[in-house]
N, C-alpha and C positions, 0 to 999 in steps of 0.2 A: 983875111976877112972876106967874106961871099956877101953878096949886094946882089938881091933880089930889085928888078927892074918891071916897071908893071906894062906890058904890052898891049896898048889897046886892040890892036888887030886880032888876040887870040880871044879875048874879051868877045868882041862880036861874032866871032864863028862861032862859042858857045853859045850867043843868044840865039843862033840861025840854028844850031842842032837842034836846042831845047824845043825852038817854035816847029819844026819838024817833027820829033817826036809827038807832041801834041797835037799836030795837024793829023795825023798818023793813027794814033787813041782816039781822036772823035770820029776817023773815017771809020773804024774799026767797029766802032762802039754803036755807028748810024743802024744794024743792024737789029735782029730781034735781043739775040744773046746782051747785047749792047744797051737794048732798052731795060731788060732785066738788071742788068747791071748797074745803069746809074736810077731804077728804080729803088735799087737796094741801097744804094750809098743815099738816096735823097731820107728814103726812110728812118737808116741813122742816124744822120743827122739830126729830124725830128724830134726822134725818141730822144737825145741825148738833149733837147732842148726842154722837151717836154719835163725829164727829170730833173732839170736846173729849176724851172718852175715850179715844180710841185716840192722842191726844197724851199723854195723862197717862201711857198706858201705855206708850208711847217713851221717854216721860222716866226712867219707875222700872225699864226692865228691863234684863236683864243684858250684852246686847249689847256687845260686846265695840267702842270707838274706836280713831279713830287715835289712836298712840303708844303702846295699854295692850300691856302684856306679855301674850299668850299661851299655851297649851299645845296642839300640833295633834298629834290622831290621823291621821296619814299614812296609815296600811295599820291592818290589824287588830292591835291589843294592841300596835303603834309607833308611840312619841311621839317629836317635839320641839318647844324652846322658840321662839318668834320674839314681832316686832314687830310691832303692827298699821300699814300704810300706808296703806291704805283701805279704806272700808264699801262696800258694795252692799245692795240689798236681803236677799240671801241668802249673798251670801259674802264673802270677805275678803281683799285682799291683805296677803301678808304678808313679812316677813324676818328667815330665819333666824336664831338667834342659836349661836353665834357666827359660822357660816358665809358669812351674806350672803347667800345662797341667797334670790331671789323664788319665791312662788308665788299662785296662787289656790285658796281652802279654803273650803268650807262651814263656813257659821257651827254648825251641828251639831256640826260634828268639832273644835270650840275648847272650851278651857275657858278660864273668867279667872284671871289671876293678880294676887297672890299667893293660893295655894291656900288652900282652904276645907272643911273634909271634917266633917260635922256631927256625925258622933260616933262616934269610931276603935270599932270591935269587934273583938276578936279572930277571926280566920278571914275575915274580911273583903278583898273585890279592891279594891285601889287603885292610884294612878297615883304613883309617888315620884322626887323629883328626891334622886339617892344620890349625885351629882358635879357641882355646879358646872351646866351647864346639861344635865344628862344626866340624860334621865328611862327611867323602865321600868319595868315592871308590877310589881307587887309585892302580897305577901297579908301582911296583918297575923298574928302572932304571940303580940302581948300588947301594951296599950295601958296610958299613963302617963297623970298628968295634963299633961302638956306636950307628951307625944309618942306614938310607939308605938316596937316593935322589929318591923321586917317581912323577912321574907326573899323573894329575886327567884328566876328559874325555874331557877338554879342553884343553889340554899339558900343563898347568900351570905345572911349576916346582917346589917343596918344598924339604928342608934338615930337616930330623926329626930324632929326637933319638927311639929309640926301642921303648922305651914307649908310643911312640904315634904314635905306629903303630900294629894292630889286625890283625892276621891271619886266616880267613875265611874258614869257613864247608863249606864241598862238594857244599851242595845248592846254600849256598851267592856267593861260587867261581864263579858257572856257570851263577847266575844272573849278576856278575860283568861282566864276558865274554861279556855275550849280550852285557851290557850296553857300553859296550868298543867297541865294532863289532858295533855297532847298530852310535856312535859317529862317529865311522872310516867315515861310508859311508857317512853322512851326510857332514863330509868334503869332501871327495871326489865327492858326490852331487854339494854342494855349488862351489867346486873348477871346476866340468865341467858348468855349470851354469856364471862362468865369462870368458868362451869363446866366448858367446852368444853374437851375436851382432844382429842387427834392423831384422824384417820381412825379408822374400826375395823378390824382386824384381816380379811383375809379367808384361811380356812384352802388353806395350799397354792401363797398366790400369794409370785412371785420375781423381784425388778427383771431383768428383760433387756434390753440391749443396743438400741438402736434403737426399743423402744416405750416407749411413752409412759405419763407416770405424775404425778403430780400435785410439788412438791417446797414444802416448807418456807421461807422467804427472808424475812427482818427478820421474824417473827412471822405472815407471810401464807404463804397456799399461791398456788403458781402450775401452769400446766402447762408441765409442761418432758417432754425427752427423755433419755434414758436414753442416757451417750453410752458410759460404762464403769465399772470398779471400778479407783481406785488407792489402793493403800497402804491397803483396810479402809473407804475413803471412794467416793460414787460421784459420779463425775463425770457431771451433766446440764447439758443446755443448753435454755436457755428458747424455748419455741414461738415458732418465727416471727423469731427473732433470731439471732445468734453468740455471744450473749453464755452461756459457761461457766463453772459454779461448780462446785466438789466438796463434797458434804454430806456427813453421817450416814445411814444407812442408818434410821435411826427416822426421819429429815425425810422421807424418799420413802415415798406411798402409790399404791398404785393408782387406774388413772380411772377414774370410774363407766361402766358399772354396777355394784352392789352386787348382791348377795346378797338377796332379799326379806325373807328370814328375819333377816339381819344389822339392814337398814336401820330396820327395825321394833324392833330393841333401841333406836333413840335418839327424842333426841325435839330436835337441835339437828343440823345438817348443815351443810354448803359447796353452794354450786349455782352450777353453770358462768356466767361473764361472760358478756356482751355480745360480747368482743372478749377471744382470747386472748392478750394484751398487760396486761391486766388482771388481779388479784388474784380467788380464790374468793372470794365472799358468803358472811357467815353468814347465818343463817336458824334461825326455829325450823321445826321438824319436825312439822306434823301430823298427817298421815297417812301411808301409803304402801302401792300393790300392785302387783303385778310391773308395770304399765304407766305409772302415775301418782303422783304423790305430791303431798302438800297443802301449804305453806310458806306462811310468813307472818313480814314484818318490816313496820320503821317506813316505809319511802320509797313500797312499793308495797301494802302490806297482804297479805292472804291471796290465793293464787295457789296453780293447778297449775300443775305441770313434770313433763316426762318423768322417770324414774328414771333414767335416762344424763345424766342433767345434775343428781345426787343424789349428795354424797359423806357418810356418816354420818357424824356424830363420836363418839368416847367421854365419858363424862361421868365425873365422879368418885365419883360415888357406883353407876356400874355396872359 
């Protein structure tokens, strides 16, 4: 049997090599090529740290897998729900729920589910699922401790728990904004709009026969033609058609032009279609002088038009 015996004496002549050779690589190394060198191993090093970290931060962030549930901002301030099918580096396939529908999305435009919303405030934009897989912008109300109460851009009012309610990036915030601003007005549109009563009056004028005049029909005006008077009622026929009805003598007004002096009592008007097949426009009224007139609604905003394409309205209160 052989019996290995451990000598410490050869023990420290190895330490005394080793530290020699090493003394030896740093004298070597003091030089330019040396700097190069241990710039390059320090580099390395780095990167290979660098790569540990940027896996760690793969692993903890919020990136949305296959199979997790979804919420995609499609267009501005419209969502719906789907399924993850696949990751990319930057985007996502997905499928709709419940539709089926594929697409590809930017992971930007996702949020994860189930929702998350870090601390319901009142007046606050968020994202709400109000049915089953139907989601819509919505502004908080009043908040519980379990939930809040938010209304969507029609005041509909809904009670929801945290969970079904998403808290919105910067971007989706300011698209809801609009969408919320953008609703305000149209109520307040719609709501100066049921002020509006008939044409105004112009002194001296009197439906005749064969010209043309504006007439009343399901609540719109149209232009029509002045075909006769029967029985107290006046029978017109719509421009550009056959088609004849007999009105009230308040349903028919005359076609613009107005009166400058008239047109300038209102502040709400009719202004000629497109295509005389089509119903008058309201519009609010902003200005007017005998050549021009200033108008402004939801679809087009503030615009001039000629006063021959200006019908004033009455208002109730004038």
């Amino acid at each position: 049997m052989i019996v290995a015996f451990h000598n410490p004496l050869s023990v420290n002549i190895q330490r005394v090599g080793e530290a020699r050779v090493a003394n030896f690589i740093e004298a070597k190394l003091s030089g330019t090529v040396g700097q190069v060198l241990l710039s390059t191993v320090s580099l390395l090093a780095i990167s290979a740290c660098s790569h540990r970290s940027d896996d760690r931060a793969k692993s903890n962030s919020a990136v949305p897998l296959r199979g997790d549930h979804v919420l995609v901002e499609s267009s501005a301030a419209r969502f719906y729900e789907a399924r993850v099918i696949s990751e990319e580096a930057s985007r996502l396939r997905v499928q709709a729920v419940p539709s089926g529908d594929t697409a590809f999305v930017q992971i930007a435009d996702t949020y994860r589910l189930p929702a998350k919303f870090a601390k319901l405030l009142p007046h606050a934009f968020a994202i709400c699922n109000v049915d089953r897989e139907h989601w819509v912008g919505c502004k908080i109300a009043a908040a519980t401790e379990a939930g809040a109460t938010v209304n969507d851009i029609n005041q509909n009012s809904y009670q929801l728990p945290a969970s079904q309610i998403v808290s919105p990036n910067a971007l989706t915030e300011l698209n809801l904004k609009r969408l919320f601003d953008k609703a305000a007005e149209q109520r307040e549109f719609e709501h100066d709009m049921t002020k509006a009563g008939s044409p105004r009056l112009v002194p001296g004028w009197q439906p005749v026969p064969g010209k043309s005049a504006i007439a009343k029909v399901d609540s719109k005006w149209w232009l029509s033609v002045i075909v006769a008077e029967k029985h107290g009622k006046l029978r017109i026929k719509f421009a550009g058609t056959d088609h004849v009805l007999d009105v009230l003598h308040s349903e028919v007004a005359p076609e613009p032009p107005y009166p400058m002096e008239v047109s300038q009592k209102s502040r709400i008007a009719l202004i000629r279609p497109a295509s005389a097949a089509q119903a008058w426009l309201p519009v609010r009224l902003i200005s007017v002088d005998a050549l021009e007139a200033v108008v402004e609604d939801l679809a087009r905003g503030r615009r001039t038009v000629p006063v021959r394409d200006v019908c004033p309205l009455e208002s109730p209160s004038q």
